[in-house]
C-alpha positions as a printed Julia matrix, in Angstrom:
73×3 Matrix{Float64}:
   0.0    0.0    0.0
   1.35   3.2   -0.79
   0.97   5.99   1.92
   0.8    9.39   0.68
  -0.9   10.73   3.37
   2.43  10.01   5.12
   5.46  11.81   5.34
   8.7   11.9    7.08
  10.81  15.22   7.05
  14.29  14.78   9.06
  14.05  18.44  10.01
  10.47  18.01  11.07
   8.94  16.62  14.45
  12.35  14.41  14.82
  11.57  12.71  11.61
   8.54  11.11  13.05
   6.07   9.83  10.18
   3.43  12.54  10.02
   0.07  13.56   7.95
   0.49  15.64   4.83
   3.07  17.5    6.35
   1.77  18.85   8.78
   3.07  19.07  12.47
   0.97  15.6   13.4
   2.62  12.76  13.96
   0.52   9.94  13.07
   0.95   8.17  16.09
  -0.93  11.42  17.63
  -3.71  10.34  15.29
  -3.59   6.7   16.37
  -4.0    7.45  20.18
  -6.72   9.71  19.88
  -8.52   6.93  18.38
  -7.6    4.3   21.08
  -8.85   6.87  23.95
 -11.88   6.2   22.12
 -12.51   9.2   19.63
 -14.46   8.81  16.29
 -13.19   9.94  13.18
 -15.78  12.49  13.15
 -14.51  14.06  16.69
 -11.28  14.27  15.58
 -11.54  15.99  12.49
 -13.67  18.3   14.5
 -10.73  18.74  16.77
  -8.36  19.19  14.32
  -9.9   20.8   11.02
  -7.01  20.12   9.2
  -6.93  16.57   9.38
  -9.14  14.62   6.77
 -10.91  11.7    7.4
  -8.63   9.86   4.79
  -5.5   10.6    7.25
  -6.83   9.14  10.1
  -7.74   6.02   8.11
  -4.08   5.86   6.43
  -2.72   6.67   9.89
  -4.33   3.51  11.71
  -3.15   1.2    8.17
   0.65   2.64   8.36
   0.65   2.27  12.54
  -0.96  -1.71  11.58
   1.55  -2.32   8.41
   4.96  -0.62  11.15
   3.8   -2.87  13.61
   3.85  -5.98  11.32
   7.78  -5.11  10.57
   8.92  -5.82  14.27
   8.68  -7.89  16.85
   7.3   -5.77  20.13
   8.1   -8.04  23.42
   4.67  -8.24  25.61
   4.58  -9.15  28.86
């Protein structure tokens, strides 16, 4: 799957993968939906953010987390 929704600047939020640009990291994205947010609050929250980047932010945070092994206690 291609992301371009996603981008990582060096210079920009530590080089953290981020929407569009813009100064939100998607993993920003992906915690406001586990505390339980819909897509719909937090586009509301944020104006800038589209409904697209949250989707593409929860399918890049699924596809990272496929590419490592995370220990789990």
């Amino acid at each position: 799957m291609a992301y371009e929704r996603i981008t990582v600047e060096p210079g920009k939020m530590d080089g953290q993968p981020c929407i569009r640009g813009l100064r939100v990291p998607v993993a920003t994205l992906v915690a406001m939906v586990a505390d339980g947010m819909t897509v719909d609050e937090i586009v509301h929250d944020l104006p800038y953010i589209e409904p697209d980047d949250v989707s593409q932010a929860l399918h890049f945070a699924s596809e990272a987390l496929r590419e490592r092994s995370i220990p789990v206690r």
